[in-house]
N, C-alpha and C positions, 0 to 999 in steps of 0.2 A: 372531489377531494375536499376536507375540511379544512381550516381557516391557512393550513399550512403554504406556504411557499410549493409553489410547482415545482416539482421534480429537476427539471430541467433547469431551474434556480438554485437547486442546492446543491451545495461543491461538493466534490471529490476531497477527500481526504487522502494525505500522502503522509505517510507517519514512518520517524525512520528513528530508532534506536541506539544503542548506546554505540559511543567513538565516530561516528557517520558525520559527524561533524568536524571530523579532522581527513574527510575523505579528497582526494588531490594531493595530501602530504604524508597521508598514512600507508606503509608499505605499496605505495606507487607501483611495483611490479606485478603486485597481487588485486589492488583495487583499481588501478589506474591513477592518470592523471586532472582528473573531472573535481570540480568541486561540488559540495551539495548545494552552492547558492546554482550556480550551472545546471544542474540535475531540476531544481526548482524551474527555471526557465524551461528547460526543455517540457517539462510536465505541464505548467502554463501553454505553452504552445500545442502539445498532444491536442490540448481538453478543449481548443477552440472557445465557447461562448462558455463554457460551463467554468465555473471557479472552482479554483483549487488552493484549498488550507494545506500548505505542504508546511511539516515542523518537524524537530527533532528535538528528542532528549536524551540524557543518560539516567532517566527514573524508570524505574518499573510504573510505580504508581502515578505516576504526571503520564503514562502510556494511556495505562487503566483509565483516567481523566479523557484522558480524548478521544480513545473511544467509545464512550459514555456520552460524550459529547456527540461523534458521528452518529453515534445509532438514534438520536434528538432529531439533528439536522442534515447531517450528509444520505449522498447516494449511494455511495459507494468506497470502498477503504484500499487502495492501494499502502500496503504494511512489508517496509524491512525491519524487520526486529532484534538483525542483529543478531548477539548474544542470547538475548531474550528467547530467539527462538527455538531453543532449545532446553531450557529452562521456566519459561513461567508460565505457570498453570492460569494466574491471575490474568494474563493478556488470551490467554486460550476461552479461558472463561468468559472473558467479556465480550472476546469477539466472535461467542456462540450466541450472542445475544443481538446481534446486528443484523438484519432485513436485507441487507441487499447483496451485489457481490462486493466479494473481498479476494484480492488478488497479493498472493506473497510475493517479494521480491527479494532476490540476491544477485549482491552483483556477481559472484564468482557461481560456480559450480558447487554446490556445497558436496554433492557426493563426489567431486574427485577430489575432495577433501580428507582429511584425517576423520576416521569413524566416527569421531567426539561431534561431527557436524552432519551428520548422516538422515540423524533421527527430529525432523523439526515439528514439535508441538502444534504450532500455527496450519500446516499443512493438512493436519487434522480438521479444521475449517473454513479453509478457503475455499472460493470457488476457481481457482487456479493458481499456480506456481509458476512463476520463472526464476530460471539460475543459468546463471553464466553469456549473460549476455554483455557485461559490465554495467557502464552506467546508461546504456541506449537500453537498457531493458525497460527504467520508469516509466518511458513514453508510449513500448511497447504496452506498459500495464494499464495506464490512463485510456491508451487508446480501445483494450480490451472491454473495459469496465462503460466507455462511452456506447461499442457496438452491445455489448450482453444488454444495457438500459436502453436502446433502442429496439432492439426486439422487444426484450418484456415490456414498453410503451406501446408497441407494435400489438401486440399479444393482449392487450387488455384491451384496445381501441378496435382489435379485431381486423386490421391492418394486417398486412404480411409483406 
């Protein structure tokens, strides 16, 4: 590898979208009781050694930014996008540009969902989806995105 940072030095990205940040108080029947500082920990702990940038915003474009940023640095993009997910071509865009896996998260089921949540953009490029797991799905995702970079290290060193 060139001058970059070992693989296994560069975080995970956990990027989570607009109102996710009022998640624990936000229709609690439908997202739960969790908060995203709690959701952060748990993902910290998924990932063992490996670091995790886990952030939120309500910007399309501060989205677009950071994953700009992961496709620089990170390994891999654990992405709830929320709203977004169904709407931005901008976050679609960007995160066809990203090298590694990218794993979508919801906490709900989207398709037993109202139709309007049926059809998510991002799905379009990830290399896996979960829904409806609520907020133990993050960990599930980190932990996905740590075995998929274990084989493909596997897979390059000629390991199995």
């Amino acid at each position: 590898m060139s001058a970059e940072a070992p693989s296994v030095q560069r975080p995970i990205y956990v990027l989570n979208g607009p109102n996710l940040n009022r998640l624990g108080t936000r229709e609690p029947e439908i997202y739960g009781n969790t908060t995203l500082e709690q959701v952060a920990a748990q993902c910290r702990q998924a990932a063992g050694a490996r670091p995790v940038d886990f952030r939120q915003t309500n910007h399309e474009g501060e989205m677009v930014d950071w994953i700009h940023e992961a496709i620089d640095r990170g390994s891999g993009i654990v992405i709830n996008p929320a709203g977004y997910s169904f709407t931005s071509i901008a976050i679609l865009d960007a995160l066809k540009m990203f090298p590694g896996p990218i794993v979508e998260i919801h906490i709900t089921n989207i398709h037993r969902r109202e139709a309007l949540y049926h059809r998510s953009l991002v799905s379009k490029v990830a290399t896996a989806v979960i829904a409806g797991l609520g907020a133990a799905g993050y960990a599930v995702a980190v932990r996905a995105i740590e075995e998929m970079l274990r084989v493909q290290s596997n897979a390059a060193s000629g390991d199995t």
